[in-house]
ZALUM-131184 format. One record per residue (C-alpha): residue in three letters; x, y, z. Coordinates in steps of 0.2 Angstrom, whole numbers. Example, Ala and Ser with C-alpha at 12.3 -4.5 7.8 and 13.67 -1.06 7.14 Angstrom:
<sites>
<site 'ALA', <62, -22, 39>>,
<site 'SER', <68, -5, 36>>,
</sites>
This chain:
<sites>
<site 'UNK', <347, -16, 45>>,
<site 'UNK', <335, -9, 34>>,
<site 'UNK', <330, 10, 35>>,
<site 'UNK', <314, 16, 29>>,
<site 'UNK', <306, 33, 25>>,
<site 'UNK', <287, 36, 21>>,
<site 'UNK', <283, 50, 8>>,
<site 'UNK', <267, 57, 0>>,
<site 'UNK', <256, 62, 15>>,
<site 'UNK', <248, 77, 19>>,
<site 'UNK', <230, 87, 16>>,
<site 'UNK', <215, 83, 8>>,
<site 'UNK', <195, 83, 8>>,
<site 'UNK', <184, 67, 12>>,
<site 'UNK', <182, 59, -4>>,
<site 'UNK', <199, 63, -11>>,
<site 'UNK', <216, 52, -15>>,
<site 'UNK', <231, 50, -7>>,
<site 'UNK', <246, 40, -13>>,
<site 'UNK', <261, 36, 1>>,
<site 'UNK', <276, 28, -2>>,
<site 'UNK', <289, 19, 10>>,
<site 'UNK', <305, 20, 5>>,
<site 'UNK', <319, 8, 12>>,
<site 'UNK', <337, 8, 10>>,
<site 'UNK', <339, -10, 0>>,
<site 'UNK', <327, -23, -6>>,
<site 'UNK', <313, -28, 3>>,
<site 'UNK', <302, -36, -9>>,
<site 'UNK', <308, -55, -2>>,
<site 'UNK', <315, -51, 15>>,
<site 'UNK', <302, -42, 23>>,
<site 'UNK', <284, -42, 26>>,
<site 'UNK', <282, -22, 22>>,
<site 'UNK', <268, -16, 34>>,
<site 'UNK', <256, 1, 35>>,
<site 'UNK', <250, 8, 53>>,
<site 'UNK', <242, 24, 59>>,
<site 'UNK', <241, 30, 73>>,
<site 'UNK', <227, 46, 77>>,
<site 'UNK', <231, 56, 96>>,
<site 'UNK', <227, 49, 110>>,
<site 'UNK', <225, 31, 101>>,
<site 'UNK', <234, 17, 98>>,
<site 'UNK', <245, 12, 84>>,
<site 'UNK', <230, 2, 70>>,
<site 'UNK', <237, -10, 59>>,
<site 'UNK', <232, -4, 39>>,
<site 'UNK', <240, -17, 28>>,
<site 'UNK', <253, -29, 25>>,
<site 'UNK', <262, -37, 10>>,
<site 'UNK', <275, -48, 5>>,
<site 'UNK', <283, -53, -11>>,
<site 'UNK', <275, -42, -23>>,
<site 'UNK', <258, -48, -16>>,
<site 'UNK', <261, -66, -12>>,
<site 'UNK', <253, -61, 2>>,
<site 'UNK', <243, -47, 8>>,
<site 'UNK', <230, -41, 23>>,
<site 'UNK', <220, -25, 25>>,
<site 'UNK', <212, -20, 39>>,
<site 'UNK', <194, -21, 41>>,
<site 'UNK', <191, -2, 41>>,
<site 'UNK', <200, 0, 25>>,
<site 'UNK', <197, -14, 13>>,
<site 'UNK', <190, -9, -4>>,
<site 'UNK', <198, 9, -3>>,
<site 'UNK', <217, 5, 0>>,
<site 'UNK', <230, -4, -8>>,
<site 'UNK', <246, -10, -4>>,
<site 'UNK', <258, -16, -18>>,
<site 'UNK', <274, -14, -21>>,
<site 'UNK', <282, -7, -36>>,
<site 'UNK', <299, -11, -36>>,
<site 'UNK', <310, -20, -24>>,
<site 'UNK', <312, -4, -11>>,
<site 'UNK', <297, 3, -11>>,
<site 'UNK', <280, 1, -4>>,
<site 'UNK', <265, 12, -8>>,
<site 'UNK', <251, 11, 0>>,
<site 'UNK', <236, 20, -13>>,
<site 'UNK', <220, 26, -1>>,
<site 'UNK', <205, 32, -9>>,
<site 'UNK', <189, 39, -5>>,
<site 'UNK', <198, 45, 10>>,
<site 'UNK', <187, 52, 27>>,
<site 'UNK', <190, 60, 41>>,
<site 'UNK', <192, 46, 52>>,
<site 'UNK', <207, 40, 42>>,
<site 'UNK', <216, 56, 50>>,
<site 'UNK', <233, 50, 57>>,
<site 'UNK', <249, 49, 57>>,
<site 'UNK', <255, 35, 44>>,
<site 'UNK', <270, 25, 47>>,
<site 'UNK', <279, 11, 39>>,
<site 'UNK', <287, -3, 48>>,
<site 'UNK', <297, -20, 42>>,
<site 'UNK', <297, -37, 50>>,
<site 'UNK', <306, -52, 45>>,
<site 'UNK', <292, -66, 49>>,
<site 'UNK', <272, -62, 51>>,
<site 'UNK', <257, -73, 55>>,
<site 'UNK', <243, -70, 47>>,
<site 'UNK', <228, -62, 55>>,
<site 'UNK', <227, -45, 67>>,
<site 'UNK', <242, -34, 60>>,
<site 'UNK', <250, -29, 77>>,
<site 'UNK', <261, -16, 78>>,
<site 'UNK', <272, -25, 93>>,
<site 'UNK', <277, -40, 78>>,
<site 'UNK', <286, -27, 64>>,
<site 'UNK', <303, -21, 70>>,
<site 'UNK', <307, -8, 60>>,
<site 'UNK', <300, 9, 58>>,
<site 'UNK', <298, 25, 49>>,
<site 'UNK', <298, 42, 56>>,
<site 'UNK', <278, 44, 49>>,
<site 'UNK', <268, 54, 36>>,
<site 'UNK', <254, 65, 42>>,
<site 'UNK', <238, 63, 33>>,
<site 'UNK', <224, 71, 37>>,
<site 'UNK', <206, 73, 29>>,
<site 'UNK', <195, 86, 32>>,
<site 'UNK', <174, 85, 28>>,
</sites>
């Protein structure tokens, strides 16, 4: 079973960068779709990307497209890379593995395996 460990949160002002990294325990670049969520208090869990196979295939969320990217450099990690963050995308960041996916609304209930989470949070 794979383990995984998210990296590279923590605080910065609207406008500003962030780069987060999932690191698992063995390769997951062609056994798991590698997926991003985030979860604010008192909300549920959003889908932020996915990706599989080095970018074979990839999904973003609505809210995010254009200002994040998934990719993955090497065969255990996943990087999600946000730009012109704001305060909205506040939350807490988790990575999360699943074996299969179907394309379309990235639901937290289809990945199986989870980090522990990165806080991020962006301030005006």
């Amino acid at each position: 079973q794979v383990q995984l460990v998210e990296s590279g949160g923590g605080s910065v002002q609207a406008g500003g960068s962030l780069r987060l990294s999932c690191a698992a325990s063995r390769y997951t670049y062609s056994t798991y779709f590698m997926g991003w969520f985030r979860q604010a208090p008192g909300q549920e869990r959003e889908g932020v990307a996915v990706i599989y196979g080095g970018g074979a295939v990839v999904s973003y969320a609505d809210s995010v497209k254009g200002r994040f990217t998934i990719s993955q450099d090497n065969a255990k990690n996943t990087v999600l890379q946000m730009n012109s963050l704001k305060p909205e995308d506040t939350a807490m960041y988790y990575c999360a593995a699943a074996l299969s996916w179907v394309p379309g609304r990235i639901r937290a209930a289809d990945f199986n395996i989870w980090g522990q989470g990165t806080q991020v949070t962006v301030s005006s």
